[in-house]
Phi, psi and omega in degrees: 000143203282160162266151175253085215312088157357129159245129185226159205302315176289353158255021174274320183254004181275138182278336210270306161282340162302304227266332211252328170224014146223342176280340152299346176248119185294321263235345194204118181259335204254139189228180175226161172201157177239027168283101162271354174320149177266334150353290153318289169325287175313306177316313166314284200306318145340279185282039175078352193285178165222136192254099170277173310170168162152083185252120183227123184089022208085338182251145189249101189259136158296131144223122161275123171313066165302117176266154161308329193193129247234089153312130199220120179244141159266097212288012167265095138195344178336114192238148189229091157354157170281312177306307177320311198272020184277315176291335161292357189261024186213042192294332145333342173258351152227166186243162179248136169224177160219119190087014157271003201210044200276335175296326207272352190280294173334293184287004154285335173256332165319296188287324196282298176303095173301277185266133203239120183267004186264068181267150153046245194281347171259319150307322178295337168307319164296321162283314181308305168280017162279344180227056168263159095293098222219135161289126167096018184236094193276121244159137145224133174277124178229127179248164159223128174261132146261097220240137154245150201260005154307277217246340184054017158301149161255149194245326177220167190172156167208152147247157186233205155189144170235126192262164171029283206229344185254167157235151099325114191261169162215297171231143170242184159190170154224170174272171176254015175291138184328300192323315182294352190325095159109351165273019189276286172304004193251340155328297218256037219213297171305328198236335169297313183317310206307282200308330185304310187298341179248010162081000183308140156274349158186171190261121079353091163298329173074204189332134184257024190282324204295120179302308171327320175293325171293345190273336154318330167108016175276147154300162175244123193238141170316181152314316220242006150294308167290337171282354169259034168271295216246086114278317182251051196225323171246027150251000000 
């Protein structure tokens, strides 16, 4: 296991130590904090990391993530199942939203998720960035819903942010009830379709281990593949 670095706001804005120790260094992805400012936060995200989460001993530690390696979908490359588009041709049965619904995405990964990283101070945080504003720091907090228009349940849903051009996922869910079967994918389908229509230049998947992304059409990019995309994506 990589060891893990204290991190601080000043060395996030120091450049030298961004692009020469951390982005240079392979040997090491995962960093730490007890900082929940959202500032801080929003900066983090800036400069590439992705932020989890992390409680030990009662205290609840920030660790951002420079991952080794990057899911990246390009929305020409979007691939849509045969089950997905059967459920899109029966767009009556669900409604797709975006930003109406972050408490409800929340307690839905709350439930969904045995081990949950969205807790306590970082949840109070996520709330907190859903209506923040900050200068030169283009940050938006985004949830997406999946509604069935039956039952007017939410059945699937994430949250994300979007910096300059991009998006970022972070955490999700769907239910596991049988009815439901393939709305999980008709979800993250929706909001790819969503982001293509807004001009988003790629979606950021975080890990790429998870198969649904490869099956979705995202690549998998290096470090330092992905930091010369999105260094000039997000503003």
């Amino acid at each position: 296991m990589s060891q893990i670095y204290y991190i601080t706001q000043s060395d996030i804005e120091d450049q030298n130590i961004l692009f020469n120790f951390v982005y240079e260094n392979m040997d090491v992805n995962y960093y730490y904090s007890d900082n929940f400012d959202l500032d801080f936060y929003i900066k983090l995200a800036r400069a590439g990391f992705i932020s989890v989460s992390h409680t030990e001993d009662d205290t609840q530690f920030l660790l951002p993530e420079m991952q080794f390696e990057y899911a990246v979908l390009d929305f020409e490359n979007l691939h849509i199942s045969k089950k997905v588009q059967k459920l899109l041709k029966n767009a009556h049965l669900f409604t797709f939203s975006i930003n109406e619904n972050l408490e409800g995405v929340l307690e839905g990964i709350r439930k969904y998720h045995k081990e949950n990283w969205v807790e306590k101070e970082y949840l109070e945080m996520l709330k907190m960035l859903k209506n923040y504003k900050t200068e030169n720091l283009n940050f938006q907090l985004i949830s997406c819903e999946l509604k069935c228009t039956e039952t007017d349940r939410l059945i699937a849903g994430e949250i994300g942010y979007k910096i300059g051009s991009t998006y970022t996922s972070l955490s999700g869910f769907t239910t596991n009830e049988k009815r439901y079967n393939n709305y999980g994918k008709l979800q993250i389908t929706l909001l790819a379709q969503y982001l293509e229509s807004n001009n988003y230049s790629f979606w950021n998947m975080g890990h790429p281990y998870m198969q649904y992304k490869k099956d979705l059409g995202a690549k998998i990019l290096t470090r330092k593949q992905f930091l010369q995309r999105w260094l000039v994506s997000i503003d």
